[in-house]
BAZAKOL-578708 format. One record per atom (N, C-alpha, C, O): atom name; x negated, y negated, z negated; residue number from 1. Coordinates in pm, whole numbers, plus 50000, padded with zeros to 5 digits. Example, Ala and Ser with C-alpha at 12.3 -4.5 7.8 and 13.67 -1.06 7.14 Angstrom:
BEGIN
{atom N&u 48681&v 50569&w 49220&seq 1}
{atom CA&u 48770&v 50450&w 49220&seq 1}
{atom C&u 48680&v 50330&w 49220&seq 1}
{atom O&u 48576&v 50332&w 49154&seq 1}
{atom N&u 48715&v 50225&w 49292&seq 2}
{atom CA&u 48633&v 50106&w 49286&seq 2}
{atom C&u 48710&v 49997&w 49213&seq 2}
{atom O&u 48659&v 49886&w 49196&seq 2}
***
This chain:
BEGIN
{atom N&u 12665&v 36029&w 86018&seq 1}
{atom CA&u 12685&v 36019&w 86160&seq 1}
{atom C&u 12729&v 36153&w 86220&seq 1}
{atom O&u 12769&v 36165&w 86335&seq 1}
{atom N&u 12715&v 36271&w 86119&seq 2}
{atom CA&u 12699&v 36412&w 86229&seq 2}
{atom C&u 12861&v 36390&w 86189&seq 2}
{atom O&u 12939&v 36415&w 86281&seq 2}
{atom N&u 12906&v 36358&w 86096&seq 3}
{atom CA&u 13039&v 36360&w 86066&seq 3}
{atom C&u 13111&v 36305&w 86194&seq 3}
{atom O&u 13188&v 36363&w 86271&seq 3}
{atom N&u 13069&v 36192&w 86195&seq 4}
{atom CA&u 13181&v 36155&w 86320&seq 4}
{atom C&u 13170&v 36235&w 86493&seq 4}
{atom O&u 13250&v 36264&w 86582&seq 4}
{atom N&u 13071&v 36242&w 86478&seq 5}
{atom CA&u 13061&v 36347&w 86616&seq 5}
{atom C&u 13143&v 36520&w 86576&seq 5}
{atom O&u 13176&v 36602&w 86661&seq 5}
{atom N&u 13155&v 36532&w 86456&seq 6}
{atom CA&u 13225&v 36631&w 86447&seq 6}
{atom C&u 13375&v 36661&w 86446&seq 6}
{atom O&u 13441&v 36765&w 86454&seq 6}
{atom N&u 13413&v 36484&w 86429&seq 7}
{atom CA&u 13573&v 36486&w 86423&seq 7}
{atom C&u 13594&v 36446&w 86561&seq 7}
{atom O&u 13695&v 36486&w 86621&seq 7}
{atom N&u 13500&v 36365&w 86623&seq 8}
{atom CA&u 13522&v 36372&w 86778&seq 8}
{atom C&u 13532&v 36515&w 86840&seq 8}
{atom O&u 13631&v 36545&w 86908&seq 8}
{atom N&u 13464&v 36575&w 86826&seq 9}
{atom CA&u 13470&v 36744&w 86894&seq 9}
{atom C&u 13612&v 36758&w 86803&seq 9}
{atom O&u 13706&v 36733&w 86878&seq 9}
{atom N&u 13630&v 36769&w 86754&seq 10}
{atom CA&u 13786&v 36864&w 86702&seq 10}
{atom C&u 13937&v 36784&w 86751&seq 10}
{atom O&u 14014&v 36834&w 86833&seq 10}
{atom N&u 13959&v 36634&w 86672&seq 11}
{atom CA&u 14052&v 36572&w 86674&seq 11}
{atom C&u 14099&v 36520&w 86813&seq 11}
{atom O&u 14211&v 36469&w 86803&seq 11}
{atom N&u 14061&v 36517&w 86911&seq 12}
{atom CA&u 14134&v 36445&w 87025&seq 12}
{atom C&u 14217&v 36596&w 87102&seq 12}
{atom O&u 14330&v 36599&w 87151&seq 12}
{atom N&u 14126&v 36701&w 87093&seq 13}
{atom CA&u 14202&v 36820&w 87110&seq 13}
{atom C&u 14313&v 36838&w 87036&seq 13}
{atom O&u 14423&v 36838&w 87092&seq 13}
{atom N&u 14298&v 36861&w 86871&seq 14}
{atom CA&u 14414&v 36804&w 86828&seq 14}
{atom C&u 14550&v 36743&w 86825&seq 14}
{atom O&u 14669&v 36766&w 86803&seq 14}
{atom N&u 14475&v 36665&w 86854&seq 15}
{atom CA&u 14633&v 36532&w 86881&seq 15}
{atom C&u 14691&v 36606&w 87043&seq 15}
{atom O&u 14810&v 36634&w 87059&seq 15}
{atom N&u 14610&v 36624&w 87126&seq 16}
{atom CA&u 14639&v 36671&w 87253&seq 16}
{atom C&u 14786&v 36786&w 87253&seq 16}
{atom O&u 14891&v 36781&w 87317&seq 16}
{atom N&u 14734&v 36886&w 87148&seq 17}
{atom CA&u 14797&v 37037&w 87109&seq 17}
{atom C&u 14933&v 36931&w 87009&seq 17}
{atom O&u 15044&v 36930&w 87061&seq 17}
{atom N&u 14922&v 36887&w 86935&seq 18}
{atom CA&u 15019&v 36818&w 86845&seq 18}
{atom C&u 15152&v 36705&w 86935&seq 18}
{atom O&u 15274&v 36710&w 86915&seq 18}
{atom N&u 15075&v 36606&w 87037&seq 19}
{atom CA&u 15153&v 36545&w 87099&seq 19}
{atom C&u 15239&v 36647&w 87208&seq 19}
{atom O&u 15347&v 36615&w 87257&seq 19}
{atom N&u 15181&v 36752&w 87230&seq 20}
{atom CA&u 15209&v 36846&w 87335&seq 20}
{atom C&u 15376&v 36901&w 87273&seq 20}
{atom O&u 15487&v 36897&w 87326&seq 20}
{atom N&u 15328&v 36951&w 87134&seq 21}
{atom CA&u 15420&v 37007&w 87076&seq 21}
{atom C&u 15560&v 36916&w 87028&seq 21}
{atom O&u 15677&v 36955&w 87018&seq 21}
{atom N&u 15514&v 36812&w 87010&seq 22}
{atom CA&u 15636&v 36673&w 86961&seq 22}
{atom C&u 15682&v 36697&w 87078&seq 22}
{atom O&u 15777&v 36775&w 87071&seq 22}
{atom N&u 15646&v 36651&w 87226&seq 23}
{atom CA&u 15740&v 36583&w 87335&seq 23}
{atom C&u 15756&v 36710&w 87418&seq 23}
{atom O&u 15876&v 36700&w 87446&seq 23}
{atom N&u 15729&v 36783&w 87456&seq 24}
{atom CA&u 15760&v 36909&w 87518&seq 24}
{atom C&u 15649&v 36880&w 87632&seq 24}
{atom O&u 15658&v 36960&w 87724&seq 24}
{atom N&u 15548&v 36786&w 87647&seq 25}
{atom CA&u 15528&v 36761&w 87771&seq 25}
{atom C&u 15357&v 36742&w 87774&seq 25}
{atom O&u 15317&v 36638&w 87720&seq 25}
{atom N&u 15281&v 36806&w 87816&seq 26}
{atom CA&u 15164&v 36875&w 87777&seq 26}
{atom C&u 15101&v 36723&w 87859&seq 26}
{atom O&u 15011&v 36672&w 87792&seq 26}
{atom N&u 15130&v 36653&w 87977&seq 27}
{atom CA&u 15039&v 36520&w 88029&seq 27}
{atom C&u 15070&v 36406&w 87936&seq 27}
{atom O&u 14994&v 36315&w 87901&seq 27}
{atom N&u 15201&v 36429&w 87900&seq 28}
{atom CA&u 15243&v 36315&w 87785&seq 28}
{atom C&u 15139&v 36304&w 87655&seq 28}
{atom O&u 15096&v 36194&w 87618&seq 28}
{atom N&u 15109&v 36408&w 87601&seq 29}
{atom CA&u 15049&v 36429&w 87478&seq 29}
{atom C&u 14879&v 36404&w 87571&seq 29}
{atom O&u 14808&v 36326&w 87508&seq 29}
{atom N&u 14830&v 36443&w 87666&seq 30}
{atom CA&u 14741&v 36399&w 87741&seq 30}
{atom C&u 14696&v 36246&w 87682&seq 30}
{atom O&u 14616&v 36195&w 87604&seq 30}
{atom N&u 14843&v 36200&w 87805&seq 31}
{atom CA&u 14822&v 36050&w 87800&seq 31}
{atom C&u 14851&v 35971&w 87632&seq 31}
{atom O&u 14784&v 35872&w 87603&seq 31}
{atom N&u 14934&v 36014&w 87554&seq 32}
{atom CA&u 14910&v 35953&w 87408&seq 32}
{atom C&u 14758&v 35992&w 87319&seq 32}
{atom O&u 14743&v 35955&w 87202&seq 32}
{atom N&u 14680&v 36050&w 87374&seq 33}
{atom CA&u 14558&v 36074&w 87313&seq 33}
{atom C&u 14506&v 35960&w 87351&seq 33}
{atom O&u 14474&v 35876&w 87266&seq 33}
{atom N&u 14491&v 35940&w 87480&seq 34}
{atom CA&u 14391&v 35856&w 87584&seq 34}
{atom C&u 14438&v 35756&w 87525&seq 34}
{atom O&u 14362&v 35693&w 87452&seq 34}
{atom N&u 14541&v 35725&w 87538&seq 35}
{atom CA&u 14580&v 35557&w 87481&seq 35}
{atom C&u 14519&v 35564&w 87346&seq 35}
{atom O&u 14478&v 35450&w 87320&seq 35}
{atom N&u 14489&v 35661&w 87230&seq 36}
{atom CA&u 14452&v 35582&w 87103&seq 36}
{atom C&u 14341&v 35593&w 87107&seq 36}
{atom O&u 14273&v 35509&w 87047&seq 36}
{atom N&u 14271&v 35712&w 87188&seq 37}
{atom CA&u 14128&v 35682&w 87185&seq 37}
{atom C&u 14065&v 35568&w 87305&seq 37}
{atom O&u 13943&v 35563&w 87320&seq 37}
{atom N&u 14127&v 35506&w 87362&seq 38}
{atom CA&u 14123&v 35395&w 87418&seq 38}
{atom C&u 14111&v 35218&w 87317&seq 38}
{atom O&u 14048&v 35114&w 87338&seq 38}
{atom N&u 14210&v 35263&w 87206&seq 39}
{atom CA&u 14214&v 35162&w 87138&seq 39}
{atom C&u 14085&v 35198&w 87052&seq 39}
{atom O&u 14014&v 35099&w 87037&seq 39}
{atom N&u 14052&v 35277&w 87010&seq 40}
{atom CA&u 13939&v 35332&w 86919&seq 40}
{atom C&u 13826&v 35259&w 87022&seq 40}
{atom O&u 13762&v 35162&w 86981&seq 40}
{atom N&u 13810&v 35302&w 87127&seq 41}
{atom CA&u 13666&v 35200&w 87179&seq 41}
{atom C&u 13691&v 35079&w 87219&seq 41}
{atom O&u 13601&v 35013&w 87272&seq 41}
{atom N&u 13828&v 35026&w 87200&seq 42}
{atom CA&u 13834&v 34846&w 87218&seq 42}
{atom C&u 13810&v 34851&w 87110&seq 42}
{atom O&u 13696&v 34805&w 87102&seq 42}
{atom N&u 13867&v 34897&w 86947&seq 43}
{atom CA&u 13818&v 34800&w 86851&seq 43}
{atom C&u 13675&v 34826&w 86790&seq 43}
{atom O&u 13617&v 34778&w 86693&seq 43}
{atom N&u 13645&v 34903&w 86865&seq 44}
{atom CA&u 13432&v 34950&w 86845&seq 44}
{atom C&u 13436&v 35065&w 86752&seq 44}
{atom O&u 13365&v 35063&w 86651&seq 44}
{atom N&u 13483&v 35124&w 86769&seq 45}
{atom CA&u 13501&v 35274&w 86609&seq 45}
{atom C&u 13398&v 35377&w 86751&seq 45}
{atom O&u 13288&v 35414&w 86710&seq 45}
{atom N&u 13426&v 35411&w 86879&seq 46}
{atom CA&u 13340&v 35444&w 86938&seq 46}
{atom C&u 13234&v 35372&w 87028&seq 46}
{atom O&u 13251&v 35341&w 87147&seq 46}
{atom N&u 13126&v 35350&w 86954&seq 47}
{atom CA&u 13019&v 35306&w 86998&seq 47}
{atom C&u 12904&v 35315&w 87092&seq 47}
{atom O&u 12837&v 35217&w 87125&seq 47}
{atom N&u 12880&v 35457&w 87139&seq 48}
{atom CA&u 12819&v 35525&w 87202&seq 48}
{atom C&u 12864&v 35597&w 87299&seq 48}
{atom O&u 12983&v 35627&w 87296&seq 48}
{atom N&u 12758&v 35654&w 87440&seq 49}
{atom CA&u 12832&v 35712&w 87517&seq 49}
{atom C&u 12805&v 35865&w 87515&seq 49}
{atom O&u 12796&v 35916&w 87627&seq 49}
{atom N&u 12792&v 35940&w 87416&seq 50}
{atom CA&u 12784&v 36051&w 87360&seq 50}
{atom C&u 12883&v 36097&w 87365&seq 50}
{atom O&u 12932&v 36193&w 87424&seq 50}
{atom N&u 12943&v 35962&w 87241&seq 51}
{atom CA&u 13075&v 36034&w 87117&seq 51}
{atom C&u 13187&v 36009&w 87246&seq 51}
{atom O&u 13277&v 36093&w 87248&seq 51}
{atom N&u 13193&v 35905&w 87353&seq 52}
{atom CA&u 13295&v 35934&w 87446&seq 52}
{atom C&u 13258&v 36032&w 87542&seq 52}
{atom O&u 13344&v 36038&w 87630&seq 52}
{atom N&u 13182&v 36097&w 87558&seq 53}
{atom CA&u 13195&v 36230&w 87592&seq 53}
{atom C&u 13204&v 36319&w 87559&seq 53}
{atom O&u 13224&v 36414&w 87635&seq 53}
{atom N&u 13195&v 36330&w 87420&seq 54}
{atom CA&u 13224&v 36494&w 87340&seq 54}
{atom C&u 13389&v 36458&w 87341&seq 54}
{atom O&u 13475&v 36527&w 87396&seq 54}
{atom N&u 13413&v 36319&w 87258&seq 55}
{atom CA&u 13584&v 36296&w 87298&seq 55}
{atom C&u 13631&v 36340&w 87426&seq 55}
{atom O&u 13734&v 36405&w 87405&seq 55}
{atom N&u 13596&v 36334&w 87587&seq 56}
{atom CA&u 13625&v 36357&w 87707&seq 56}
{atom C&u 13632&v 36532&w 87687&seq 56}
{atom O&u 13733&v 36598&w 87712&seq 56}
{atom N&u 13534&v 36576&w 87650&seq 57}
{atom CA&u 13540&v 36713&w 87633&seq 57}
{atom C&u 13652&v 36790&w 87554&seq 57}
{atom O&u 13725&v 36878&w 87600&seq 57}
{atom N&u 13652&v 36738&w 87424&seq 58}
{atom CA&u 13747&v 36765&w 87338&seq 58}
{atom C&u 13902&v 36772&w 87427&seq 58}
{atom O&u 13977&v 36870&w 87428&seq 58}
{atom N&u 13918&v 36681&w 87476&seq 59}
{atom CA&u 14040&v 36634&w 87540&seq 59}
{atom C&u 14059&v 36717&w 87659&seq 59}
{atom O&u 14171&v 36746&w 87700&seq 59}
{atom N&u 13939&v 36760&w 87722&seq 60}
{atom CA&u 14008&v 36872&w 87783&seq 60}
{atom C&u 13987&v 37015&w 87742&seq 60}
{atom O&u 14017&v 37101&w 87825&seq 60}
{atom N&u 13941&v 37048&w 87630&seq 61}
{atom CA&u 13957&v 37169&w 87597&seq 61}
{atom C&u 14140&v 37143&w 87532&seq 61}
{atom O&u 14237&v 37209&w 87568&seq 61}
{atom N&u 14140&v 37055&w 87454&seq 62}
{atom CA&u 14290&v 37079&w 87410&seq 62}
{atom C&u 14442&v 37020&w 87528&seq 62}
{atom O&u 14565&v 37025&w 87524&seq 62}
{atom N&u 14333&v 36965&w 87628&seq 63}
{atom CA&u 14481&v 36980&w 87769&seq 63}
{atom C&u 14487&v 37139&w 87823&seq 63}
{atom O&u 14591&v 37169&w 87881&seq 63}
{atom N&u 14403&v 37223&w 87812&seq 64}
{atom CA&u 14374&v 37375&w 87843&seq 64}
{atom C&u 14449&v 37458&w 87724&seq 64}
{atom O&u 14548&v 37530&w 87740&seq 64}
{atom N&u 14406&v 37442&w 87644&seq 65}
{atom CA&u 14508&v 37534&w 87520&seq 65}
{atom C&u 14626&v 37471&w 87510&seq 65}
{atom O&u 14709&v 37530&w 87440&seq 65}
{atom N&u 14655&v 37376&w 87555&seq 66}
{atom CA&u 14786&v 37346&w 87602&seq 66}
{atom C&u 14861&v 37371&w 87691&seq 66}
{atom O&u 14984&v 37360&w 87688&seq 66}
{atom N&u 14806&v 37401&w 87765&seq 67}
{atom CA&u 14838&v 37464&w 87912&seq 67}
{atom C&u 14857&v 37638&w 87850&seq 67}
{atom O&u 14972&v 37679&w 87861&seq 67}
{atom N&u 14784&v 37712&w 87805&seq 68}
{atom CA&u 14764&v 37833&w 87751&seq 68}
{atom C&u 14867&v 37850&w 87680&seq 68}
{atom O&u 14924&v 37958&w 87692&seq 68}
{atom N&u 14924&v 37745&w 87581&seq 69}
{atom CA&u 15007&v 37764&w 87408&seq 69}
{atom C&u 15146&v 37803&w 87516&seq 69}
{atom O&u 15209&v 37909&w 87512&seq 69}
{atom N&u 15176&v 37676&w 87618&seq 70}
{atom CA&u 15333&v 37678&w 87692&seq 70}
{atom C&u 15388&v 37831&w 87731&seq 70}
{atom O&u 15493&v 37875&w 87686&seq 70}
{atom N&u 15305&v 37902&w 87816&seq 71}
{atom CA&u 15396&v 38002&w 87857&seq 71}
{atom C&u 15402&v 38109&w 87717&seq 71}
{atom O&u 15506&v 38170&w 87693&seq 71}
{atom N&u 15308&v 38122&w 87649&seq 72}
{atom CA&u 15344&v 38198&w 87548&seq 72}
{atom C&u 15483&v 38188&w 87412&seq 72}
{atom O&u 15541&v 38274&w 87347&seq 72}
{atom N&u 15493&v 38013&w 87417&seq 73}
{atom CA&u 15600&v 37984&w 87396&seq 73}
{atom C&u 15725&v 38003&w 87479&seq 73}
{atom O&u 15830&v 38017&w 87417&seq 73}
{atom N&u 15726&v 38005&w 87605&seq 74}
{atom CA&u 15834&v 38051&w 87629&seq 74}
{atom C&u 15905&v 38163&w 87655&seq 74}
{atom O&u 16024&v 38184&w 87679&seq 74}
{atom N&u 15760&v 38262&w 87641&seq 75}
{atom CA&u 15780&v 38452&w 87648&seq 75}
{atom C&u 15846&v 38454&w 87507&seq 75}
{atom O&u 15937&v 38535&w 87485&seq 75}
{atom N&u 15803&v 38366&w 87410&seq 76}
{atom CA&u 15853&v 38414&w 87270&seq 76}
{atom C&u 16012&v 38416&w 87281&seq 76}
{atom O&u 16078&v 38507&w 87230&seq 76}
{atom N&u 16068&v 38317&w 87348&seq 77}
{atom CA&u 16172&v 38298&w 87344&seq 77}
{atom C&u 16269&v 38405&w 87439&seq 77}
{atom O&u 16391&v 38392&w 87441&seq 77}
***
């Protein structure tokens, strides 16, 4: 069980920073998180209202380092 509370804390940030980087568009990658972790508690994979809040958390630490990653990408350039 500690397992899955641990991929909840990491992975929705994740995908957040990853979808960010595919579409150029930091609410887009937002909103494609939300939609799968949306489907994740229709088909019952999140069960508790813990793990959807460490997910809620997760999700906005990685809409913030997303916000953070952009301008440094574009100083690089």
């Amino acid at each position: 069980m500690v397992i899955v509370y641990f991929a909840a804390l990491f992975f929705p940030g994740l995908l957040v920073l990853l979808f960010t980087r595919v579409t150029y568009n930091r609410v887009i990658g937002l909103v494609l998180t939300v939609g799968l972790i949306a489907a994740s508690v229709y088909k019952g994979y999140t069960n508790t209202f813990l793990l959807i809040v460490i997910d809620a958390f997760s999700l906005t630490i990685g809409f913030w380092l997303a916000a953070k990653m952009k301008p440094r990408i574009l100083k690089k350039n």
